[in-house]
N, C-alpha and C positions, 0 to 999 in steps of 0.2 A: 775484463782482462784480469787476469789470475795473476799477482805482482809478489815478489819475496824482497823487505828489505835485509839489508845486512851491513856493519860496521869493518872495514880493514883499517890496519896500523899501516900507514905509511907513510914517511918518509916524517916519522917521529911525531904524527899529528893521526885522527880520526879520520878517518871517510866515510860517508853515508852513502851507500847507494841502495838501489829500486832495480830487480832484475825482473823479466818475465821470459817466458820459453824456457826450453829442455833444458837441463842441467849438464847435460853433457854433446849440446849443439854449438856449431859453430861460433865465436864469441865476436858481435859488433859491439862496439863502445863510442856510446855518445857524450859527448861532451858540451854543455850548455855555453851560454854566454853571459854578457849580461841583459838584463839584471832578473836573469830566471833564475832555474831551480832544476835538478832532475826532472821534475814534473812536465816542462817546456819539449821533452820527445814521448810525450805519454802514446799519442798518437805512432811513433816509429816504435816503440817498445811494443805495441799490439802486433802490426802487420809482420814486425820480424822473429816474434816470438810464435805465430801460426805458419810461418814458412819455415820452423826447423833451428831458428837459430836462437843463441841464449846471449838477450839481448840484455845488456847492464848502462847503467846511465847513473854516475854518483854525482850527488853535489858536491860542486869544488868547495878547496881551498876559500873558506869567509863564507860559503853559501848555506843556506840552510839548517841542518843537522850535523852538518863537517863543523871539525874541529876551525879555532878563528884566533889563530895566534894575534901576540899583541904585534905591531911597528911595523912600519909604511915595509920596508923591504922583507919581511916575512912574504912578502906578494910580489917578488919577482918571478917574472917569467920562466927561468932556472927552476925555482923551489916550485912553483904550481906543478911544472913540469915533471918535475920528478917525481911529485904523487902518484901521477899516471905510470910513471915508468917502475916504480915498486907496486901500484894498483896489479896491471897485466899478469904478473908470474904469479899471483895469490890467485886469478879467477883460472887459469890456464896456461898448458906448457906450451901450447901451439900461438901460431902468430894471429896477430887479430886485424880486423876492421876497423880502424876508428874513424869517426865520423865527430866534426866538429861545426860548432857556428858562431859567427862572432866572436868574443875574446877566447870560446873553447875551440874555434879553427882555430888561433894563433897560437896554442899549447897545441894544436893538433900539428901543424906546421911544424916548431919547434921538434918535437918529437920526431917527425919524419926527419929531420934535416941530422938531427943527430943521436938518435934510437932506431937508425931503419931496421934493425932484425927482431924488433919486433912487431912490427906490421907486416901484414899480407898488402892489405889495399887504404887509401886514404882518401876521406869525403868528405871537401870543405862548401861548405855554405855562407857565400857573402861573407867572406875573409880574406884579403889578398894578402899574397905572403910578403911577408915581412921586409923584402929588400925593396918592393914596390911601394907599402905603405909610406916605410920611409923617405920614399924618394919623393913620393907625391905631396907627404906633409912639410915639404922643402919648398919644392918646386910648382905646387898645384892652387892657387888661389883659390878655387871653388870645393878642393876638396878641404882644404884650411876652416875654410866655414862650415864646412858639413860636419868637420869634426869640432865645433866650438864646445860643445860639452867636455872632453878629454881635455882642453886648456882650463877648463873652469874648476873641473874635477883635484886641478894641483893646487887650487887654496884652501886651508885648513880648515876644519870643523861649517865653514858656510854652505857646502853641499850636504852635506849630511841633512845640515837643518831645514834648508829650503826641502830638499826630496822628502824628510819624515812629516812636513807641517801637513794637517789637515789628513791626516788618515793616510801620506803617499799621496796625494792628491798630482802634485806635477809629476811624477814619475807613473800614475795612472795614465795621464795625460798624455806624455810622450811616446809610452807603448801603444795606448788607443789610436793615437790620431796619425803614428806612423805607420801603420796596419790599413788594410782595407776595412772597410766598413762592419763592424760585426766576429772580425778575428777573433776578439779575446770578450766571451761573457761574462755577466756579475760575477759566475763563481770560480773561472779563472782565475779573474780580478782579487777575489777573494783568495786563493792560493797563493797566490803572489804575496798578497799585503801581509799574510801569518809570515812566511819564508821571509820578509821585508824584516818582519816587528820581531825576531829573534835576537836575544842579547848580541850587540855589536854588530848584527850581520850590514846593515848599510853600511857604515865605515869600512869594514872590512871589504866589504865589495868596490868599493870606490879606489880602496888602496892597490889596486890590481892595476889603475891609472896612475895612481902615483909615483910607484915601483916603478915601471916601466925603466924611469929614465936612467933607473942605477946599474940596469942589465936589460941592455936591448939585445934581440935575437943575432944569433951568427951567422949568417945566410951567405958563407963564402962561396957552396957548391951546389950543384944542381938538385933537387929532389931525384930520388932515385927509382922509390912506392911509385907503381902506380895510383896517377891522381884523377878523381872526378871532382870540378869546380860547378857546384849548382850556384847564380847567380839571378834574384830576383831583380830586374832592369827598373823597377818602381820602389828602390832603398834611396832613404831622404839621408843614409847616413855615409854610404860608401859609393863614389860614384862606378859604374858599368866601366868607367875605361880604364880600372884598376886591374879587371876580369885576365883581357889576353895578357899581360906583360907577365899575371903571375901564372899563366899558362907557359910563359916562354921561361917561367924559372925550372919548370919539370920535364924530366927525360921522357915519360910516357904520362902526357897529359890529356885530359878530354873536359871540355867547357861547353856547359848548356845553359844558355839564355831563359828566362821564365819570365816574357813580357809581361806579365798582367803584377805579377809577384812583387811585394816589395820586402825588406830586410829579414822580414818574419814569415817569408816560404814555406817552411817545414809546418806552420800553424792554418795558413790560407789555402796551400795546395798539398796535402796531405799524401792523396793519393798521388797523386804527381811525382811528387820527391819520391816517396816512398817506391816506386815500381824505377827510377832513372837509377835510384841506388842499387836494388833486387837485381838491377838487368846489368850494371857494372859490375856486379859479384860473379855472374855468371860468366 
């Protein structure tokens, strides 16, 4: 695959992104989660850039080659978001596709919820919106545990240290073993660990859980975008009964189940994602 990086100013900070496809093709935007990188849709940058479209995938806010301002709230959900939303008008005048997973659905979310003119369609992956999460991290004992990382993530400097010891070793760890067998190879692994060992980028990625709590999402009204919810039913991190409810927060919504799939779909069933999203476009 034939890839262009490029740097945008926005929203008074650096963007890196990785495009492939036509220059002047329909524009999907994917957005990572944690704890990837652009590199985490390499795979949807190939099949969408052979189907016509001009596919772009930046490393957020703390990730990678982006810019990593200093302090926990440089990482609210608002400012990540707005990357995005001064990102869109620099790549295209026309409305886009974004496509998110993980904490880049809940910026993807966000954005719908309060950017919809500039989406055409919206494609979330094992993300439930926002007014669900919340309610579950309230009310849900099982998904309380599932999220115990995000309660661990709000004490100071100990994450950082545990995740960087040993090469990433535990943060190897918990992407391998929550994956199917064989998901992520040595040199994935190896992608990772460089984007990992970049001046400040753990911290900086971690602070995107710390932030949270100083500007949580506004989810007073319904989703408006058309929404596809791809949901891997084999995620150790988000339970499946999050799936409908954030289907019931969208006007025109459509939810697919990927039994075998778990949090990292877009990595395990490639092809899969890749043609449910192709055939949503259409």
């Amino acid at each position: 695959m034939e890839t262009r990086e490029k740097y945008y100013r926005t929203n008074g900070m650096e963007l890196h992104t990785v495009e492939a496809g036509s220059p002047t093709g329909k524009v999907i935007l994917f957005l990572h989660g944690f704890p990837e990188f652009w590199y985490g849709w390499r795979k949807q940058l190939a099949f969408f850039a052979e189907k016509g479209f001009r596919a772009v995938a930046p490393d957020q806010r703390g990730y990678g080659l982006s810019s990593k301002p200093q302090g926990v709230k440089a990482y609210t959900i608002d400012q990540i978001t707005q990357d995005i939303v001064d990102l869109i008008p620099q790549i295209t005048q026309e409305k886009v596709v974004l496509v998110g997973h993980d904490w880049g659905g809940g910026v993807a979310w966000n954005l719908a919820l309060h950017f919809p003119d500039l989406l055409e369609k919206l494609v979330i992956l094992n993300m439930p919106h926002p007014a669900v999460i919340h309610d579950h991290l309230r009310h849900n004992p099982r998904q309380m545990l599932r999220s115990w990382y995000a309660f661990f993530f709000q004490v100071p400097w100990a994450p950082e240290a545990l995740n960087s010891a040993f090469h990433f070793k535990l943060l190897e760890t918990i992407m391998t073993r929550s994956a199917l067998p064989g998901t992520f190879s040595p040199q994935d692994m190896a992608a990772y660990k460089a984007a990992w060992a970049q001046p400040g980028a753990l911290e900086k990625m971690i602070n995107w859980y710390r932030a949270y709590k100083y500007n949580p999402v506004k989810a007073s009204h319904p989703v408006e975008t058309p929404t596809l919810l791809l949901w891997g039913k084999q995620d150790t991190f988000l339970g499946s009964e999050l799936a409908l409810p954030s289907m019931g927060q969208c006007r025109q919504g459509q939810l697919v189940f990927l039994e075998e799939a778990t949090h990292w779909l877009h990595h395990e069933q490639p092809e899969k994602v890749n043609g449910l999203i192709y055939d949503f476009l259409q």
